[in-house]
mmCIF file of the N, C-alpha and C atoms, coordinates in Angstrom:
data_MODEL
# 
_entry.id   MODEL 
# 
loop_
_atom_site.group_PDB 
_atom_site.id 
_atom_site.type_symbol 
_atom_site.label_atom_id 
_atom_site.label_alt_id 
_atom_site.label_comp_id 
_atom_site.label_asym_id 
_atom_site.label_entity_id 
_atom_site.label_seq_id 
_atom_site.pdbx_PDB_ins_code 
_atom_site.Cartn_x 
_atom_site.Cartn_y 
_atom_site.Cartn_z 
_atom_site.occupancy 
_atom_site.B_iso_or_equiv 
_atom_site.pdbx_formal_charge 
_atom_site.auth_seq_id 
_atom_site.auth_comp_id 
_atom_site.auth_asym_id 
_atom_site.auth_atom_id 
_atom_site.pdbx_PDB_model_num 
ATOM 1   N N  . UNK A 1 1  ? 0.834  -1.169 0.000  1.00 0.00 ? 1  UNK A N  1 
ATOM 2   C CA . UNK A 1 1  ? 0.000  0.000  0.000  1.00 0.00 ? 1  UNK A CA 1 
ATOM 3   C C  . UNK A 1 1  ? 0.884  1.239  0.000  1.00 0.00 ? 1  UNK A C  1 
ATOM 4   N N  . UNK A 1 2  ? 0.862  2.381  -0.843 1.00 0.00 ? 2  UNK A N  1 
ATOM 5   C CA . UNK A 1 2  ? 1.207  3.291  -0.872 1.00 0.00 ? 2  UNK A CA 1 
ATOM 6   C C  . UNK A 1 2  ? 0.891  4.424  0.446  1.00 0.00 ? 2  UNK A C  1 
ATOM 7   N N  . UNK A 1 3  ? 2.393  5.265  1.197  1.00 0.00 ? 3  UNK A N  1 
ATOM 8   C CA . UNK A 1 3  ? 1.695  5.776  1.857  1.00 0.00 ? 3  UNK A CA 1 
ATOM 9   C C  . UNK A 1 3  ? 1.718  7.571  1.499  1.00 0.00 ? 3  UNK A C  1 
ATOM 10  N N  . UNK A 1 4  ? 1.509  8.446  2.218  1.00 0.00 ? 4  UNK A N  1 
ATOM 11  C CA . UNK A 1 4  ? 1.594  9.474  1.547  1.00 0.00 ? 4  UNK A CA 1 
ATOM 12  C C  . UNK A 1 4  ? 2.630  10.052 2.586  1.00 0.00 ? 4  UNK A C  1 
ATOM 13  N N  . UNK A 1 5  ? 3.999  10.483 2.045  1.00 0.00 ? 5  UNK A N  1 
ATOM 14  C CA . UNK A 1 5  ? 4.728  11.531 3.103  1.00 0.00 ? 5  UNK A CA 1 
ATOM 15  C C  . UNK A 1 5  ? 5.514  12.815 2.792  1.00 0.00 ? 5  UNK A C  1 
ATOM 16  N N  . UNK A 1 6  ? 5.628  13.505 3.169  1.00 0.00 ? 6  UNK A N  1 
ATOM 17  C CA . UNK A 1 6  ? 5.635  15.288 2.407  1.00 0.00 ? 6  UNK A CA 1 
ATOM 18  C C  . UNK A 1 6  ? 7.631  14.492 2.413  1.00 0.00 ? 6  UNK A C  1 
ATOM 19  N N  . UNK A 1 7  ? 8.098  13.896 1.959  1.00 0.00 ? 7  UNK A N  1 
ATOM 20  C CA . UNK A 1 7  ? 9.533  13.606 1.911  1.00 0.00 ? 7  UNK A CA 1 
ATOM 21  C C  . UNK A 1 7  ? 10.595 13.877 3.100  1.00 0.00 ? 7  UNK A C  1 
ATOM 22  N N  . UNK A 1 8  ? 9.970  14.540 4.100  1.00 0.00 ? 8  UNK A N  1 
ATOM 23  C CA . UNK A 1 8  ? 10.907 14.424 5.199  1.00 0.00 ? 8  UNK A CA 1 
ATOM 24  C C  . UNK A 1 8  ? 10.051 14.349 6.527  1.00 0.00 ? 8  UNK A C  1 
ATOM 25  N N  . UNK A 1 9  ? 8.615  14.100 6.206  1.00 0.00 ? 9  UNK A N  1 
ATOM 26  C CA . UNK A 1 9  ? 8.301  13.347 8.144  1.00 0.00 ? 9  UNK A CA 1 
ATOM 27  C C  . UNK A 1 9  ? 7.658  12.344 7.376  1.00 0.00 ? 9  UNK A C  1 
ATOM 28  N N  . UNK A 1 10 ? 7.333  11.460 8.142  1.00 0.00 ? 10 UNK A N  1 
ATOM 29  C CA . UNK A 1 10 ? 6.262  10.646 7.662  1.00 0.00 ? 10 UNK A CA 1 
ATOM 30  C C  . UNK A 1 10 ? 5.054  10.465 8.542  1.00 0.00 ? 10 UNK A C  1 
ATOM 31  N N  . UNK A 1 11 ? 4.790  11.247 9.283  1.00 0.00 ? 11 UNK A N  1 
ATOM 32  C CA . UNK A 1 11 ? 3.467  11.782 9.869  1.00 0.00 ? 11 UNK A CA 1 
ATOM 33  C C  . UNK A 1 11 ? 3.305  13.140 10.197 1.00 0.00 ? 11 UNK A C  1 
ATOM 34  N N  . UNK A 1 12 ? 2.498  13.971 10.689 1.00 0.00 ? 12 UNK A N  1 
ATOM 35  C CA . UNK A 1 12 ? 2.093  15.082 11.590 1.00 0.00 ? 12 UNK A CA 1 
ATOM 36  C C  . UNK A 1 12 ? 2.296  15.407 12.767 1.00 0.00 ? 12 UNK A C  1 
ATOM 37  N N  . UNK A 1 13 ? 1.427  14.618 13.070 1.00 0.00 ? 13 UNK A N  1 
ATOM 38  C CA . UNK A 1 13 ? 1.321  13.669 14.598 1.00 0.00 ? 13 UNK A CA 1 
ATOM 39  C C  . UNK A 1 13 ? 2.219  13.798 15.773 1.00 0.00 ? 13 UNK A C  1 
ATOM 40  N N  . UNK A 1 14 ? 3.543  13.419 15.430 1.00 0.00 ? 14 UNK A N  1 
ATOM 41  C CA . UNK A 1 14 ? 4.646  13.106 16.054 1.00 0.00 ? 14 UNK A CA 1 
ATOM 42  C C  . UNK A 1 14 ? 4.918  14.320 17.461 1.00 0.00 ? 14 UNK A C  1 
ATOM 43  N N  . UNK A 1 15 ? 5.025  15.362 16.772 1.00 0.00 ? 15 UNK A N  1 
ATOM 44  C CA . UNK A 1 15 ? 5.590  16.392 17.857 1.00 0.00 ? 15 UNK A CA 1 
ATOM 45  C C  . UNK A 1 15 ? 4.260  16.620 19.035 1.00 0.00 ? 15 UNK A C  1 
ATOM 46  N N  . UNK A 1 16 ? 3.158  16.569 18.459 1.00 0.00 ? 16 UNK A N  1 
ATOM 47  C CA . UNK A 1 16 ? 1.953  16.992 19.284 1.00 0.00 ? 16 UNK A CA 1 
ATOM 48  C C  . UNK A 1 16 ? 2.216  15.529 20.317 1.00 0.00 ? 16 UNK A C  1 
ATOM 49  N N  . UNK A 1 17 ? 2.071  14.050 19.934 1.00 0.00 ? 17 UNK A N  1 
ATOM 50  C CA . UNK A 1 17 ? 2.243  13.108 20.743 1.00 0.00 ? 17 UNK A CA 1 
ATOM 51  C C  . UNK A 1 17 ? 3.092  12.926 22.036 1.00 0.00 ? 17 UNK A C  1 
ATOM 52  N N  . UNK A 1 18 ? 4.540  13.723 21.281 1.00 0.00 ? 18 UNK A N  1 
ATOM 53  C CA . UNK A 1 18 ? 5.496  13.617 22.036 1.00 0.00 ? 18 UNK A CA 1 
ATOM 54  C C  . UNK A 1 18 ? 5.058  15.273 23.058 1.00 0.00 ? 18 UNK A C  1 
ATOM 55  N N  . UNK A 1 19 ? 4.159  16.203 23.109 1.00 0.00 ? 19 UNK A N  1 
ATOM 56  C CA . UNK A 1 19 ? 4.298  17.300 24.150 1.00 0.00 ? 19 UNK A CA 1 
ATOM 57  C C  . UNK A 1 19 ? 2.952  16.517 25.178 1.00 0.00 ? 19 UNK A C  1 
ATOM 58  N N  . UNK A 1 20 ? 2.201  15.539 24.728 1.00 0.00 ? 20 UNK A N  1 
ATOM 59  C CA . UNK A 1 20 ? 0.568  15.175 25.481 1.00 0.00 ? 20 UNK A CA 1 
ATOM 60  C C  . UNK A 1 20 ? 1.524  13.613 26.086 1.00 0.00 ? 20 UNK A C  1 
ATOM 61  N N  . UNK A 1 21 ? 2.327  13.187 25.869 1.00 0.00 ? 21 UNK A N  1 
ATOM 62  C CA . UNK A 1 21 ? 3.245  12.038 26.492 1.00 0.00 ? 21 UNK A CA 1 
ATOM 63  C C  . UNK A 1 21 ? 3.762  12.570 27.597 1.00 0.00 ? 21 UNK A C  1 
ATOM 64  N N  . UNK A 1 22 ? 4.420  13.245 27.599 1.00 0.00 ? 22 UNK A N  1 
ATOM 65  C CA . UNK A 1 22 ? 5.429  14.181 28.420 1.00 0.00 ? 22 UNK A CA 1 
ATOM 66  C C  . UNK A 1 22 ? 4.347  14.876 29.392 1.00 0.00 ? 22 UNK A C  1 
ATOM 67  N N  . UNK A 1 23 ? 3.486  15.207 28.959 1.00 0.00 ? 23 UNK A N  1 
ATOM 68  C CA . UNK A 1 23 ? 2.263  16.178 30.050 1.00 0.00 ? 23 UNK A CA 1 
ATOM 69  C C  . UNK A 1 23 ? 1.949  15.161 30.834 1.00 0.00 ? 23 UNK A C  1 
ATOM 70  N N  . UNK A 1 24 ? 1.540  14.481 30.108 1.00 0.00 ? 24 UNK A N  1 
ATOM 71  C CA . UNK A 1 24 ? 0.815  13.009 30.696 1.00 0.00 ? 24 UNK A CA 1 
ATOM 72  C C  . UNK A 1 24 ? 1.753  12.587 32.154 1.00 0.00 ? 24 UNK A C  1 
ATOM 73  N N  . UNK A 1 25 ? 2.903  13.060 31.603 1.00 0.00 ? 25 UNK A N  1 
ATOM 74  C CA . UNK A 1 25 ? 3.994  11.829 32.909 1.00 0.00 ? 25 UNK A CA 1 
ATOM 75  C C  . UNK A 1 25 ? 4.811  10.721 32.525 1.00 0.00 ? 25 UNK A C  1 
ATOM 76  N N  . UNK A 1 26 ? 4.502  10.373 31.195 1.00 0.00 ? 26 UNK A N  1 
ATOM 77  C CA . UNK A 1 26 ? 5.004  8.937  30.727 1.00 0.00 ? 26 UNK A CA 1 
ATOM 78  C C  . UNK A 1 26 ? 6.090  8.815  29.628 1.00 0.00 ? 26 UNK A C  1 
ATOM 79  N N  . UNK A 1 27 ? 7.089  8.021  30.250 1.00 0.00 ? 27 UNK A N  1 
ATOM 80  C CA . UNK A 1 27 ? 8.200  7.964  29.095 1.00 0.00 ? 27 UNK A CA 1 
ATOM 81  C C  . UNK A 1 27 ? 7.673  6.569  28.203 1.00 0.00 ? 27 UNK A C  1 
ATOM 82  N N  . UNK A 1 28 ? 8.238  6.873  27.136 1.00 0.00 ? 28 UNK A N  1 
ATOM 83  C CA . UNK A 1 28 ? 8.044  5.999  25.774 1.00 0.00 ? 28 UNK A CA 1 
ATOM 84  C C  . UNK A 1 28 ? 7.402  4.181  26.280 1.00 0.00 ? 28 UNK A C  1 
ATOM 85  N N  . UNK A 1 29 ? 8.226  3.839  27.243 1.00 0.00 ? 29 UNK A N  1 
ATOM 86  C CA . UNK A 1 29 ? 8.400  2.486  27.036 1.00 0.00 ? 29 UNK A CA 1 
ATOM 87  C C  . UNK A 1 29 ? 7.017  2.344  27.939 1.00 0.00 ? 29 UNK A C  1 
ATOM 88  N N  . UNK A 1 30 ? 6.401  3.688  28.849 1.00 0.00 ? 30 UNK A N  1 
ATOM 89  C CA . UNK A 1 30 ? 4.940  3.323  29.782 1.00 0.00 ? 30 UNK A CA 1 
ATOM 90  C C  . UNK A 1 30 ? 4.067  3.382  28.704 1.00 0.00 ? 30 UNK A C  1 
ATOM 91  N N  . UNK A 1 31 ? 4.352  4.268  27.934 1.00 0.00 ? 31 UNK A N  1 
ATOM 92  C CA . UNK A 1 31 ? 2.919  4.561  26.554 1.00 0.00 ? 31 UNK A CA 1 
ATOM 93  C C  . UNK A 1 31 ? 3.001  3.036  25.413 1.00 0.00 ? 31 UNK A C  1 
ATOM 94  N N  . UNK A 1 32 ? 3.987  2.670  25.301 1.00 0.00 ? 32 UNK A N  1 
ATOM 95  C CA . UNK A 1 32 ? 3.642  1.542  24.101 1.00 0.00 ? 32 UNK A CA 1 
ATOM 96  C C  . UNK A 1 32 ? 3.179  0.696  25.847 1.00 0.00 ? 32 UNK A C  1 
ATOM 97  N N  . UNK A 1 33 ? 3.758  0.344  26.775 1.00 0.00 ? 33 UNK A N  1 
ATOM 98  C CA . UNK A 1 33 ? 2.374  -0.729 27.463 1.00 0.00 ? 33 UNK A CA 1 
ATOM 99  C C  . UNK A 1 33 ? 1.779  -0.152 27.884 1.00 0.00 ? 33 UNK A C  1 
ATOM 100 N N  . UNK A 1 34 ? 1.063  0.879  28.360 1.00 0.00 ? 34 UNK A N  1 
ATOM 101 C CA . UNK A 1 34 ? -0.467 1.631  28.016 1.00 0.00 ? 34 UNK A CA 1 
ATOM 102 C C  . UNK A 1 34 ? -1.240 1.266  26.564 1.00 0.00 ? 34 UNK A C  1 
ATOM 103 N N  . UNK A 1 35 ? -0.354 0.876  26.033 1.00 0.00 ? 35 UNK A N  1 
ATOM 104 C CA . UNK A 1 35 ? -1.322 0.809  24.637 1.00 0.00 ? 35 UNK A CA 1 
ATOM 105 C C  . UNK A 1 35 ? -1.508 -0.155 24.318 1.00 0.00 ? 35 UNK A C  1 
ATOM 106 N N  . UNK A 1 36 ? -0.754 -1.207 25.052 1.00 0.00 ? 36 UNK A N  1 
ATOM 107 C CA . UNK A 1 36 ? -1.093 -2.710 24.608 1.00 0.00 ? 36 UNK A CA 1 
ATOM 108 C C  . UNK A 1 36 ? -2.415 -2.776 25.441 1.00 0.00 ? 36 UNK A C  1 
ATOM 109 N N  . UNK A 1 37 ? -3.378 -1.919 26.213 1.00 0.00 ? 37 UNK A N  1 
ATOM 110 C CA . UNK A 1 37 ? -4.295 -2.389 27.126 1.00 0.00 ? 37 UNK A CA 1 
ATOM 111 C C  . UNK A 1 37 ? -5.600 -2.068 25.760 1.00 0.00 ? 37 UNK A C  1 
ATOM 112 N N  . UNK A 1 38 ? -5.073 -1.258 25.057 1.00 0.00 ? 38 UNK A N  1 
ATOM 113 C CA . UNK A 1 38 ? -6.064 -0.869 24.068 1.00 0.00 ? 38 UNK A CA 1 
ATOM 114 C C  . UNK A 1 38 ? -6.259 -1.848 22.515 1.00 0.00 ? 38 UNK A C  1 
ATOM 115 N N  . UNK A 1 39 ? -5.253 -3.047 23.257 1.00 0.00 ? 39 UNK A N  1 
ATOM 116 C CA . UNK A 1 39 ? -4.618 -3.883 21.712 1.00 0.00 ? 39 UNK A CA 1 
ATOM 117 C C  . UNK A 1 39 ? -3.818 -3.528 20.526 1.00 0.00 ? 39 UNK A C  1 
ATOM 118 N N  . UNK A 1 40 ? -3.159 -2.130 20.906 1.00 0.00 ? 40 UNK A N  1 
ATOM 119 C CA . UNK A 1 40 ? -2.061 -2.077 19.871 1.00 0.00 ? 40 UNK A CA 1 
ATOM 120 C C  . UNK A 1 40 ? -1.096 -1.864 20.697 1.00 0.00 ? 40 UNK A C  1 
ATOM 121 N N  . UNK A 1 41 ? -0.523 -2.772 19.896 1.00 0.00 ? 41 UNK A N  1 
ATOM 122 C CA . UNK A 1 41 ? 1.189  -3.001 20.089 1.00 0.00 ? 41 UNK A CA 1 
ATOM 123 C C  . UNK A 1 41 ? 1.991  -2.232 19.364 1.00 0.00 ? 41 UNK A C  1 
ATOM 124 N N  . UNK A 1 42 ? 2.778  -1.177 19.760 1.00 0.00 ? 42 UNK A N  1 
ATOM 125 C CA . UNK A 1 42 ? 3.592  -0.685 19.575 1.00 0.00 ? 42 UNK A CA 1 
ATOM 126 C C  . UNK A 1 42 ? 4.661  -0.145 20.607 1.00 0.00 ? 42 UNK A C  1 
ATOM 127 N N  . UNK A 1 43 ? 6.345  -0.345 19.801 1.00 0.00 ? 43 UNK A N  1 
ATOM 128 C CA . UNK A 1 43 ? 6.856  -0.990 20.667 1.00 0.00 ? 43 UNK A CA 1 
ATOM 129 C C  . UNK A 1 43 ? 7.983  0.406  21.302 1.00 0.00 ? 43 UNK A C  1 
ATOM 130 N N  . UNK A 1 44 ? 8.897  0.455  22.013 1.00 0.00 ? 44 UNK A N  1 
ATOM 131 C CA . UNK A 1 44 ? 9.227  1.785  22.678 1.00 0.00 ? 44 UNK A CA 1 
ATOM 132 C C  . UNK A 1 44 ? 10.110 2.400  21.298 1.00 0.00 ? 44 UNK A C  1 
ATOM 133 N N  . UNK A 1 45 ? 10.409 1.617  20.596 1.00 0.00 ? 45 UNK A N  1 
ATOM 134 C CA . UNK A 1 45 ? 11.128 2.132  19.547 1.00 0.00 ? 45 UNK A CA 1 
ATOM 135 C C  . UNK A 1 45 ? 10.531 2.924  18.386 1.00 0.00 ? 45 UNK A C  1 
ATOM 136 N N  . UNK A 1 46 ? 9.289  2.382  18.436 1.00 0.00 ? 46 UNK A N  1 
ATOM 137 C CA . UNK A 1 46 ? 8.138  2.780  17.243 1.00 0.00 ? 46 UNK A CA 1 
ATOM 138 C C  . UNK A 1 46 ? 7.828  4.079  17.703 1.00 0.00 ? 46 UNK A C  1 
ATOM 139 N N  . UNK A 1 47 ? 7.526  4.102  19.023 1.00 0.00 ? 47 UNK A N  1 
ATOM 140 C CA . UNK A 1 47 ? 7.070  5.355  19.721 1.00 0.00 ? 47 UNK A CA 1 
ATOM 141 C C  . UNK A 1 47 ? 8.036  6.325  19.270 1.00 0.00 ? 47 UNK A C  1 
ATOM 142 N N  . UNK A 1 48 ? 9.062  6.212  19.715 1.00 0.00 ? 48 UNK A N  1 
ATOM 143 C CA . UNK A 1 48 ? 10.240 7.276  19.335 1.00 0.00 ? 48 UNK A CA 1 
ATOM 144 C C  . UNK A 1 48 ? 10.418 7.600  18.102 1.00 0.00 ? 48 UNK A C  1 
ATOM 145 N N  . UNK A 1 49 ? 10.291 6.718  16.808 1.00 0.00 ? 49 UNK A N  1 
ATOM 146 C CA . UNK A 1 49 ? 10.173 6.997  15.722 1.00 0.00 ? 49 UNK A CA 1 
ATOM 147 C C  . UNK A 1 49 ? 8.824  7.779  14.982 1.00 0.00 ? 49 UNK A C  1 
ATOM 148 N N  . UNK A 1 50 ? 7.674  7.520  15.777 1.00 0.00 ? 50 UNK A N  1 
ATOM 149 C CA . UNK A 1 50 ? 6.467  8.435  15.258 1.00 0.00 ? 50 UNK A CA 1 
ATOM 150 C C  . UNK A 1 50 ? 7.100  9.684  15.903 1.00 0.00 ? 50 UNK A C  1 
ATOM 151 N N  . UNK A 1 51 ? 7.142  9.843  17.534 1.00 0.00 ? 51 UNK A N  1 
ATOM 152 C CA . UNK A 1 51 ? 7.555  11.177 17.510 1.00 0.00 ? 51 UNK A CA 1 
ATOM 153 C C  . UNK A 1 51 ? 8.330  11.499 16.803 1.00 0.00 ? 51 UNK A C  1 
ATOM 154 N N  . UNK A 1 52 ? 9.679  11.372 16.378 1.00 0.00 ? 52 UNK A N  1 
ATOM 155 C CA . UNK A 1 52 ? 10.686 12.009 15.293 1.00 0.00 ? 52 UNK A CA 1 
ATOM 156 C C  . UNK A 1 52 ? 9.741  12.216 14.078 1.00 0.00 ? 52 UNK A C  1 
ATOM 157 N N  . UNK A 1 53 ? 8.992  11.603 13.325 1.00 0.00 ? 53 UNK A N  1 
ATOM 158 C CA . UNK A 1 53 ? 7.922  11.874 12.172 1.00 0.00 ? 53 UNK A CA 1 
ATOM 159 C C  . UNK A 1 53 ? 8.771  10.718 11.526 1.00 0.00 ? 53 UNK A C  1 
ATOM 160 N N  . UNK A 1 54 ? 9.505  9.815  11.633 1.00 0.00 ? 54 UNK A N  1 
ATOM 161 C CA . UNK A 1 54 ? 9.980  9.238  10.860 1.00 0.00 ? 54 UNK A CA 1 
ATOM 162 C C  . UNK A 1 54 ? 9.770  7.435  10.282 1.00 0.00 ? 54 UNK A C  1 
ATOM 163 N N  . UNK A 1 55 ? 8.460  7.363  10.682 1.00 0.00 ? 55 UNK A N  1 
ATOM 164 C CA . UNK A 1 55 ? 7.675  6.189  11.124 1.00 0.00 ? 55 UNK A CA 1 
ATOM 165 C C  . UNK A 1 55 ? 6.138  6.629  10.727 1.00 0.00 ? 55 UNK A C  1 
ATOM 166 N N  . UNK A 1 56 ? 5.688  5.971  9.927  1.00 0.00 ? 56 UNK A N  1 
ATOM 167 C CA . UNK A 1 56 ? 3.979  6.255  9.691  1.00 0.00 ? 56 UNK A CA 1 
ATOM 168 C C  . UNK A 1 56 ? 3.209  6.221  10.485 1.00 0.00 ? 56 UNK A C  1 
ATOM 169 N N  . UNK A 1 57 ? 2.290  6.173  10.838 1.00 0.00 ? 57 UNK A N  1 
ATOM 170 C CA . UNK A 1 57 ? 1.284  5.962  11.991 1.00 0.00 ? 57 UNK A CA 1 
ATOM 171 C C  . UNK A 1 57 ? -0.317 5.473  11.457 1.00 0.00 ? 57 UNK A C  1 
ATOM 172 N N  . UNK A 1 58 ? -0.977 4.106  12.221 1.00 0.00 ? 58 UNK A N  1 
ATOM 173 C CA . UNK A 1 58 ? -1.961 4.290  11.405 1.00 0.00 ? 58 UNK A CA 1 
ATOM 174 C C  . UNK A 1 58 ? -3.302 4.823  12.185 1.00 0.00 ? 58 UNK A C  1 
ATOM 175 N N  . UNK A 1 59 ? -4.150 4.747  11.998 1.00 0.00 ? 59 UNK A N  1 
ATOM 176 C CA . UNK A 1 59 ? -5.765 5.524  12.222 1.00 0.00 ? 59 UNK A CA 1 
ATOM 177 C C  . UNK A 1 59 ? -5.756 4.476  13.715 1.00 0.00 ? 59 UNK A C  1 
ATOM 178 N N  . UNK A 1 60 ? -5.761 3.665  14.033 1.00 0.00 ? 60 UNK A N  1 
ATOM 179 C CA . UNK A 1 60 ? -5.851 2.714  14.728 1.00 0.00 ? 60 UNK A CA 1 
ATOM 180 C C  . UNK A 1 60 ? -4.788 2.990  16.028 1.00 0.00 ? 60 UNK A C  1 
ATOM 181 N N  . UNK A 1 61 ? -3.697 3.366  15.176 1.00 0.00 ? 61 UNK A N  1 
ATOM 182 C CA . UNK A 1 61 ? -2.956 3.902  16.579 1.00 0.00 ? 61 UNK A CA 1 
ATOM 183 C C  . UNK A 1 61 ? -3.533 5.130  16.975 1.00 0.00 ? 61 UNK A C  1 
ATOM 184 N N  . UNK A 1 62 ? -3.544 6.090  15.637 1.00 0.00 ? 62 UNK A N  1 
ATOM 185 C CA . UNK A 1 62 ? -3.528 7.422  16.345 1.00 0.00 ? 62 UNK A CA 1 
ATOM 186 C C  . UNK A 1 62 ? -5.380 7.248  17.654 1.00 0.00 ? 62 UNK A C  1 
ATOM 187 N N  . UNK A 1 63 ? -5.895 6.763  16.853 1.00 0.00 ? 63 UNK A N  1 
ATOM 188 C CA . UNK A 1 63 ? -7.037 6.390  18.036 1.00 0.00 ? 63 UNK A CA 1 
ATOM 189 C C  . UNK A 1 63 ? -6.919 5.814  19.634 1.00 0.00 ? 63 UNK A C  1 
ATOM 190 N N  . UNK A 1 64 ? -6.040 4.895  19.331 1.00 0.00 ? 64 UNK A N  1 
ATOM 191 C CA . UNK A 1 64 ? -5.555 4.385  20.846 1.00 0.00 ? 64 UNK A CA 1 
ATOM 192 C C  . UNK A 1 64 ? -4.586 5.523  21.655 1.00 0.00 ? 64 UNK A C  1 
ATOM 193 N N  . UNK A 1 65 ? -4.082 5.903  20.846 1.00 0.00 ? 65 UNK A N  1 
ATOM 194 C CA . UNK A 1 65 ? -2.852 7.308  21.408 1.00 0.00 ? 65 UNK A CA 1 
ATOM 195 C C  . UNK A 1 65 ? -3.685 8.034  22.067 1.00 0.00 ? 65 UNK A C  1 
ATOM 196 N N  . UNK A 1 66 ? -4.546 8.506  21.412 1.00 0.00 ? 66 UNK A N  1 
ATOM 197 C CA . UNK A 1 66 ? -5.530 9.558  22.048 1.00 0.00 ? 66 UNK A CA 1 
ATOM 198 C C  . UNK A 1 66 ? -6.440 9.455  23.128 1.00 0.00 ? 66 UNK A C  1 
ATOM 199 N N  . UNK A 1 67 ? -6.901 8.287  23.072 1.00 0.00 ? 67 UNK A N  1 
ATOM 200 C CA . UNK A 1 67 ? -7.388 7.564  24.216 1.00 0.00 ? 67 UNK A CA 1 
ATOM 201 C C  . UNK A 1 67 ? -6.411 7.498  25.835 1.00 0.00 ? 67 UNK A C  1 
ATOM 202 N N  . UNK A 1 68 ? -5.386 6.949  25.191 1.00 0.00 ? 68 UNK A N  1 
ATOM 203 C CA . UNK A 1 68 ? -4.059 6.531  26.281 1.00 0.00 ? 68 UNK A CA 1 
ATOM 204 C C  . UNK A 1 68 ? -3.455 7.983  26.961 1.00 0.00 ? 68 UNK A C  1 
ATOM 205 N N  . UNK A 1 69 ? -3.578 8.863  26.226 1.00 0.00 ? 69 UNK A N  1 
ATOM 206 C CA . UNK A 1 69 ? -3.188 10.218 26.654 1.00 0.00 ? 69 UNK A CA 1 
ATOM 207 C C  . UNK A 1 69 ? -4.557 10.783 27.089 1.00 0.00 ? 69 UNK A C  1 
ATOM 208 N N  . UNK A 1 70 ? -5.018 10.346 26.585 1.00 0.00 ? 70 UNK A N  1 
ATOM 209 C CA . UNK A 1 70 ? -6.486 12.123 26.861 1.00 0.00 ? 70 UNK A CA 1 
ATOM 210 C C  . UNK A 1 70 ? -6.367 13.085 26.663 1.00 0.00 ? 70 UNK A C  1 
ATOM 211 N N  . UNK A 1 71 ? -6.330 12.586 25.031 1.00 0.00 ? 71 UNK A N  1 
ATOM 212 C CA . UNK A 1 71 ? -6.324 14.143 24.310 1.00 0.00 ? 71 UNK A CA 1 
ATOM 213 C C  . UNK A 1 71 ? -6.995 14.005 23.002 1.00 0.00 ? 71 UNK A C  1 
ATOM 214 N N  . UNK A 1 72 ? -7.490 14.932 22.407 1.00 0.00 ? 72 UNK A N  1 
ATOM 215 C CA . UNK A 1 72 ? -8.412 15.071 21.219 1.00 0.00 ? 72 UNK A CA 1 
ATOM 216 C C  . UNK A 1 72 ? -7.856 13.937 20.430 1.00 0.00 ? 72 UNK A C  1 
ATOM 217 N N  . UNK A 1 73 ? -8.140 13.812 19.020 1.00 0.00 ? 73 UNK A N  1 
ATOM 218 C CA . UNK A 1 73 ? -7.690 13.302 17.683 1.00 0.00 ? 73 UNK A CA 1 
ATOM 219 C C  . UNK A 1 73 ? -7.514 14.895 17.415 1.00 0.00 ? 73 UNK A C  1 
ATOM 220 N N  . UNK A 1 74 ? -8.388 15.956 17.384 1.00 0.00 ? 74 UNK A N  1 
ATOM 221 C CA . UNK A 1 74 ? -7.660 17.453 16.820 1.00 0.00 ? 74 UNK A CA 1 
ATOM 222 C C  . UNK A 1 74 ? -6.259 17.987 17.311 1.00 0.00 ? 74 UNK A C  1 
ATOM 223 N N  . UNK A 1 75 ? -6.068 17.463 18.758 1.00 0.00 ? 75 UNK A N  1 
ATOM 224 C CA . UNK A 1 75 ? -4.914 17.954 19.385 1.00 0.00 ? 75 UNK A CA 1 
ATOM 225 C C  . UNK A 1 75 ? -3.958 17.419 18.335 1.00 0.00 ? 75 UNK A C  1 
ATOM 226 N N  . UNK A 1 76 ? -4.083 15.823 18.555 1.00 0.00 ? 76 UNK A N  1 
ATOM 227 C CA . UNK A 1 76 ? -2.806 14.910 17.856 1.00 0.00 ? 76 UNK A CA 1 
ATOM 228 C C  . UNK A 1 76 ? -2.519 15.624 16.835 1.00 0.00 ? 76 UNK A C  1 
ATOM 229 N N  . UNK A 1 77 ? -3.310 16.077 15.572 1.00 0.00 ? 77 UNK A N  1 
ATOM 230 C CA . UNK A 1 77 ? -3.671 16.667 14.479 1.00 0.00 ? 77 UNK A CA 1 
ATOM 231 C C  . UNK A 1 77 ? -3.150 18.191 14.233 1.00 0.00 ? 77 UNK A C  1 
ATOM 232 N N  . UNK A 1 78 ? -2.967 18.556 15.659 1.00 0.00 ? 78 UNK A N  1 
ATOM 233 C CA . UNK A 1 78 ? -2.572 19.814 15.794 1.00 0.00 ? 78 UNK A CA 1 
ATOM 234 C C  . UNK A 1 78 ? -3.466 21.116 15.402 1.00 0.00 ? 78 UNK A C  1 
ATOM 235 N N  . UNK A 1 79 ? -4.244 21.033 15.718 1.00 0.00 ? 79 UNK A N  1 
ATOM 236 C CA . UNK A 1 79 ? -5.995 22.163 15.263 1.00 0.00 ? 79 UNK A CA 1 
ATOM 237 C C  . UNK A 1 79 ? -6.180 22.295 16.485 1.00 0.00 ? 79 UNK A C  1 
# 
């Protein structure tokens, strides 16, 4: 499947995740097992790579992210 990335992030996402992580209290490796409670697995490395933008992200995470933090889908989105 083709994905779409402006050639140097490969998400949006990333920086907003990484300031609602950090608010939250939680370093990388508490948020990927926070998120396994939601059934996605993603792993402390993945985490670090969406924040950098350098890692895709799909609808499924960004849903559980948002959940796991408590914060919009607009926040993640940055709106």
């Amino acid at each position: 499947m083709a994905r779409i990335i402006d050639g140097t992030h490969s998400n949006i996402v990333g920086e907003y995740l990484k300031k609602a992580r950090i608010t939250a209290g939680l370093s990388q490796k508490e948020l990927s097992e926070k998120l396994e409670t939601e059934a996605v697995y993603v792993c402390r490395g993945s985490v670090s790579r969406i924040e950098n933008g350098t890692r895709t992200i799909t609808d499924i995470e960004i849903d559980a992210i948002s959940k796991v933090l408590k914060v919009s889908l607009d926040y993640l989105f940055g709106r």
